[in-house]
Legacy VTK file of the C-alpha trace (Angstrom):
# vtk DataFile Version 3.0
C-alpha trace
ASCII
DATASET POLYDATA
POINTS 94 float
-39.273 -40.246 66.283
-35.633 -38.987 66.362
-34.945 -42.417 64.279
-36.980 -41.717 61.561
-35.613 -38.007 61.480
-32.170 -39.241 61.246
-32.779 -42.013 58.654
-34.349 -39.741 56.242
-31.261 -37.060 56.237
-29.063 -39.832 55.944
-30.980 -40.915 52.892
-31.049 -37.158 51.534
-27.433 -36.427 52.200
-26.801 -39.981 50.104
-28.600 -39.189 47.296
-26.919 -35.816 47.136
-23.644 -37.606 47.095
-24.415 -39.717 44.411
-25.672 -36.573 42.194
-22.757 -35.233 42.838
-20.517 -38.247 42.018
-22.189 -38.352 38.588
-21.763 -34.979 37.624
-18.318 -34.359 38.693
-17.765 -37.802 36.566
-17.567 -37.080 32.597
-17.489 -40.369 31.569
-20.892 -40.769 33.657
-22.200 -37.819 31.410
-20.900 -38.755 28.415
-22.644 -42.122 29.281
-25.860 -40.346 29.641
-25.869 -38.053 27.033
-25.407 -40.613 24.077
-28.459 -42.449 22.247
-28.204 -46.399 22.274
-26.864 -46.122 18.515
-24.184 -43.249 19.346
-23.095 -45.183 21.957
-21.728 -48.473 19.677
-19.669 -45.938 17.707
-17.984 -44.286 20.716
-15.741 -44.751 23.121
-14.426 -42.861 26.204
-10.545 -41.838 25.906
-9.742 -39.047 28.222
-10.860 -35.990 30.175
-8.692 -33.370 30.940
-9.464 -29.890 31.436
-12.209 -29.708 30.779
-11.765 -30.986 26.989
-13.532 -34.643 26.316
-11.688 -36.971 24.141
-13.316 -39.675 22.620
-12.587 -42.674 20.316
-14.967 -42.847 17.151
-14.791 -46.253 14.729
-15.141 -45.020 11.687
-14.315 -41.716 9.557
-18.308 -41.310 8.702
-19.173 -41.389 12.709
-16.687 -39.058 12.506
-18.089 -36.374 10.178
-21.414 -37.027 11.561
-20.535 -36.929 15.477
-18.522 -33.515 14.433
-21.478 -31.581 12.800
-23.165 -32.735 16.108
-20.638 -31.498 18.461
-22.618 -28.628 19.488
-25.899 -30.490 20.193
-23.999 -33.226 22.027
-21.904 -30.680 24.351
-25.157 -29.404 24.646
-26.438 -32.461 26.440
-23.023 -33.204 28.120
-23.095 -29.768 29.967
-27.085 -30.147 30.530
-26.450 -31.525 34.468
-23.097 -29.932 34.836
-21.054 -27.522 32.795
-17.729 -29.278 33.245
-17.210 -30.450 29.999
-15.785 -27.228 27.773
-14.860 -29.004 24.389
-15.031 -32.862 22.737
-12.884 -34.072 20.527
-13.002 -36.723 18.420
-10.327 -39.350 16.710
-10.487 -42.190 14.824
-9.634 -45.316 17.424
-10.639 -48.878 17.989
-13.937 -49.563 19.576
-13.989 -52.545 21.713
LINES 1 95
94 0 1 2 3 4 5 6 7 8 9 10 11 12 13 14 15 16 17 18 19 20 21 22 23 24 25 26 27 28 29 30 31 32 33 34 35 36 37 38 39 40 41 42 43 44 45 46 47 48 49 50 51 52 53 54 55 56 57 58 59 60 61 62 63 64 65 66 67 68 69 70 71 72 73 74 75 76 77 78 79 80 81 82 83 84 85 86 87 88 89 90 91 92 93
């Protein structure tokens, strides 16, 4: 019995370490936060402070991914509020 009491709080304590990983991680965020088509037009640069830089491939993902900064921050900061700003520059997308 003491088995099967240890072998589930090692499994909880895991899976609290791996939530943990992700959130603290905002490239993992980033990762989730983007739809499939946002995703081909971005691409992770730095993170720093808080502040999210990101490569965009074109000047019209661009505009559009700026009048969406909000919403996407939004989603970002939805699991953890460690991301405080994104910014965005024109870069190549590999």
């Amino acid at each position: 019995m003491e088995a099967i009491k240890d072998t589930v709080i090692n499994v909880i304590e895991d899976l609290r370490a791996k939530k943990t990983k992700i959130s603290n991680n905002p490239q993992a965020l980033l990762k989730r936060a983007l739809t499939k088509k946002e995703s081909q037009h971005i691409k992770f640069n730095y993170s720093k402070k808080g502040i999210l830089s990101l490569y965009v491939d074109s000047s019209s993902w661009l505009y559009i991914l700026t009048l969406q900064k909000e919403e996407l921050l939004a989603r970002i900061n939805k699991k953890s509020n460690t991301v405080k700003d994104i910014r965005f520059r024109i870069g190549e997308i590999k």
